[in-house]
C-alpha positions in Angstrom: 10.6 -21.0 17.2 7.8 -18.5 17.5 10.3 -15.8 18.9 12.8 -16.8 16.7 10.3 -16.3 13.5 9.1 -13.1 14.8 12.5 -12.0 15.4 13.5 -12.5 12.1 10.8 -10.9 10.1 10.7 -7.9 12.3 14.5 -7.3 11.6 14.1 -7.6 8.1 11.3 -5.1 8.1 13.1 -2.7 9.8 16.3 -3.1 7.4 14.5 -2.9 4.8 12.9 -0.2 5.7 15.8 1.6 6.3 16.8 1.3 3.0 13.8 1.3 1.1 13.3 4.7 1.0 16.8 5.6 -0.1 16.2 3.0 -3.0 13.2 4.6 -4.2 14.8 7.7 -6.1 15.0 5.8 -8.8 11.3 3.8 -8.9 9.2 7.3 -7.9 11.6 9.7 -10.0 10.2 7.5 -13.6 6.7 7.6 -11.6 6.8 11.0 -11.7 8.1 12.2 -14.8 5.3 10.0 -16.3 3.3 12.7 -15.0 4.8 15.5 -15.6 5.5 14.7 -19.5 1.9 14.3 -20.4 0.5 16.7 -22.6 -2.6 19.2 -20.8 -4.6 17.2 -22.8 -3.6 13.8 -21.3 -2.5 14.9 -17.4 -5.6 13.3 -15.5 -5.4 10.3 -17.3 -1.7 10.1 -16.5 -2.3 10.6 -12.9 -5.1 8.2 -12.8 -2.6 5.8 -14.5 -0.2 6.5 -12.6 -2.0 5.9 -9.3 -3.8 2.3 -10.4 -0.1 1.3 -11.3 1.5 2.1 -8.1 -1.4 0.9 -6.4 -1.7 -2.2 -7.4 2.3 -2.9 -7.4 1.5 -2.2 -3.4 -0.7 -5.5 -3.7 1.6 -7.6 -5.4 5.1 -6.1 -3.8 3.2 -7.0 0.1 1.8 -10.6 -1.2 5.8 -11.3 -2.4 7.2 -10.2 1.1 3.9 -11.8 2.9 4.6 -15.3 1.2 8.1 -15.1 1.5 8.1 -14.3 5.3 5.5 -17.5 5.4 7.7 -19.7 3.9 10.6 -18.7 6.0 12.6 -17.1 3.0 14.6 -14.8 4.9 16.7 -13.1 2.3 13.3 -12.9 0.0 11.3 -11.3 2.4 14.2 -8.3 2.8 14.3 -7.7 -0.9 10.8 -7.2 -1.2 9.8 -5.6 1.7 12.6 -3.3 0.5 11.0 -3.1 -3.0 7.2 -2.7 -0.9 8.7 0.6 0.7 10.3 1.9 -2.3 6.2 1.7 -3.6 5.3 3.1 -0.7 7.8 6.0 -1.3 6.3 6.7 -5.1 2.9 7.0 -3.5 3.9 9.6 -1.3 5.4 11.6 -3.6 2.3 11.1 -6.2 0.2 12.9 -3.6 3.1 15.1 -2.5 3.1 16.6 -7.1 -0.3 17.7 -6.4 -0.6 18.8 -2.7 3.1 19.6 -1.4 5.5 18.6 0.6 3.9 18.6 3.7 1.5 16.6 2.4 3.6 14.2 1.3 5.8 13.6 4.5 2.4 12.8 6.6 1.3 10.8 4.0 4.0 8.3 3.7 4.4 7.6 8.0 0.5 7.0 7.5 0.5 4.6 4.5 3.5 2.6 5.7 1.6 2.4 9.4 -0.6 -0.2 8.0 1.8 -2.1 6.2 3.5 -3.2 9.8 -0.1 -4.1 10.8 0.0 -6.6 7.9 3.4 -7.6 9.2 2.0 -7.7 12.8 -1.1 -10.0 11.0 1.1 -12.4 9.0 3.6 -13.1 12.3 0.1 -13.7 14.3 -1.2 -16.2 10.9 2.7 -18.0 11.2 2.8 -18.4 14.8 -0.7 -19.1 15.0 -0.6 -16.4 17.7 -4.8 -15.8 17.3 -5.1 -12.8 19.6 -2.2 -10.8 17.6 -4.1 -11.7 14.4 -7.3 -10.3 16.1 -5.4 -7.1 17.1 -3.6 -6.3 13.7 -7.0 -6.7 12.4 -8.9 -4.9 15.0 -5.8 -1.8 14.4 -6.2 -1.9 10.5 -9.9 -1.5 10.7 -8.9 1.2 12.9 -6.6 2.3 10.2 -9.2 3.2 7.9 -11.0 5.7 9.4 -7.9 7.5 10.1 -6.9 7.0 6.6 -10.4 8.3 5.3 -10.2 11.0 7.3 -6.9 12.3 6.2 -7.6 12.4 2.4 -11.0 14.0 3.1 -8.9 17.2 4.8 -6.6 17.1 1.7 -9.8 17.2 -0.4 -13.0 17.5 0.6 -14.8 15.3 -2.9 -13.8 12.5 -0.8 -15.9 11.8 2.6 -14.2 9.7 5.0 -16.6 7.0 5.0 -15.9 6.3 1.5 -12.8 6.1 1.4 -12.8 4.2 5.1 -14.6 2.0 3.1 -12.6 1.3 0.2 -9.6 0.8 2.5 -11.4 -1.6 4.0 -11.9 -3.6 1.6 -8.3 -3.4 0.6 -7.3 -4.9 4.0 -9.6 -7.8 3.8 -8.2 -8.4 0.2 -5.1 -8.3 1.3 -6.0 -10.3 4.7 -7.4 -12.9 2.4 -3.8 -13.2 0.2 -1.8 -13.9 3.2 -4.5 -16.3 4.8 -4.5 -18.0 1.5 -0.5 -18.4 1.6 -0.6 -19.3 5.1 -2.8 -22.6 3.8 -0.3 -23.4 1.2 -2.8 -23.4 -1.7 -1.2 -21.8 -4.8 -4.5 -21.7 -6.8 -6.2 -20.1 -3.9 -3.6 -17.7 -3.2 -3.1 -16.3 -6.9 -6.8 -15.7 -6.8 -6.8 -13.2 -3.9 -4.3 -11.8 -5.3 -5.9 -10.9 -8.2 -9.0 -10.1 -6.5 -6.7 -7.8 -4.3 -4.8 -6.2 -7.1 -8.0 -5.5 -9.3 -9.5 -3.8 -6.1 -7.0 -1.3 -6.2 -8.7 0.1 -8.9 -11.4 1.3 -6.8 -8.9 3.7 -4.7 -7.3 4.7 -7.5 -9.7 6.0 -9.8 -11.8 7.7 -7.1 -8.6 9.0 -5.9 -7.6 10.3 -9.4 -10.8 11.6 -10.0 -11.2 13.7 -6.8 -7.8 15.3 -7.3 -9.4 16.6 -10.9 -12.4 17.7 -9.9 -10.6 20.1 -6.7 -7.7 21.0 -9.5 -10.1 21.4 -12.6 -6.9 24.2 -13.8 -4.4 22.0 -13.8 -5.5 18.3 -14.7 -8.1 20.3 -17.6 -8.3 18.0 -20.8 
């Protein structure tokens, strides 16, 4: 059963995967224009609304696919780790309108990186596989100083501990969502969600805030 569970969720990852990022066009193209329609006077507040949205979409789009693959809903586990990546892909290209291309095709490798480490976490939590949990945690504490220290290269107003930090605390938010779901407490559950999704802000607006101070010219207003 536990290679047959792990078999099945890893497939599904990958498919959707596959087609996640063709999916996105749509999703990230109304992200985007969001953006770029605001007024001089208005563009940082649009990008910092913009990034708290996406953000916190991640949350509840990877608590959807999280308790799905938990409950053993196959076919509900593709569609929104499908719908997780298209997210993943509007990030990327939030970070690729201000810094490029190039930025955004190392971001999005990089941000989907830790999502299979939450996939890697949830099969340990399902099979009760205690070592692999240990590892996907040990790799996504890992994962934040290497996340820190790209977006401290892209702009220095934000130091790597920081933001190491931040994502930290995103993991164990998130780590708390799918332990919650693995105990089959609803009320619990919902709550770290929350608590997950209102942490988001706390990337975001940093996030959003850096990007204006380095590019006082063209978020001015």
């Amino acid at each position: 059963m536990k290679r047959a569970f792990t078999t099945t969720i890893g497939a599904a990852a990958a498919a959707a995967l596959s087609f996640g990022a063709g999916s996105a066009i749509a999703q990230s193209s109304h992200s985007m224009t969001a953006m770029a329609t605001t007024t001089s006077d208005t563009r940082a507040a649009g990008l910092r609304s913009t990034l708290n949205t996406l953000f916190q979409e991640h949350i509840y789009l990877a608590s959807a696919a999280t308790g799905a693959a938990l409950g053993g809903r196959d076919a509900e586990f593709k569609a929104a780790a499908g719908a997780l990546d298209a997210n993943s892909v509007a990030i990327a290209k939030a970070i690729g309108s201000v810094y490029g291309q190039g930025a955004e095709d190392a971001f999005l490798p990089l941000w989907r990186k830790h999502i299979g480490m939450v996939v890697e976490y949830t099969v340990g939590v399902a099979t009760r596989d205690k070592p692999k949990q240990d590892k996907a945690v040990a790799d996504l504490i890992q994962y934040t100083q290497d996340f820190g220290a790209f977006l401290q290269s892209a702009n220095p107003n934000l130091p790597k501990a920081v933001v190491a930090d931040l994502v930290k605390s995103h993991v164990v938010t998130l780590k708390d969502v799918i332990d919650a779901q693995a105990s089959q407490d609803p009320g619990r559950a919902y709550t770290a969600v929350r608590t997950a999704a209102g942490h988001m802000q706390h990337i975001a607006d940093p996030l959003a805030e850096a990007i204006v101070k380095q590019f006082p010219d063209k978020f001015g207003g």
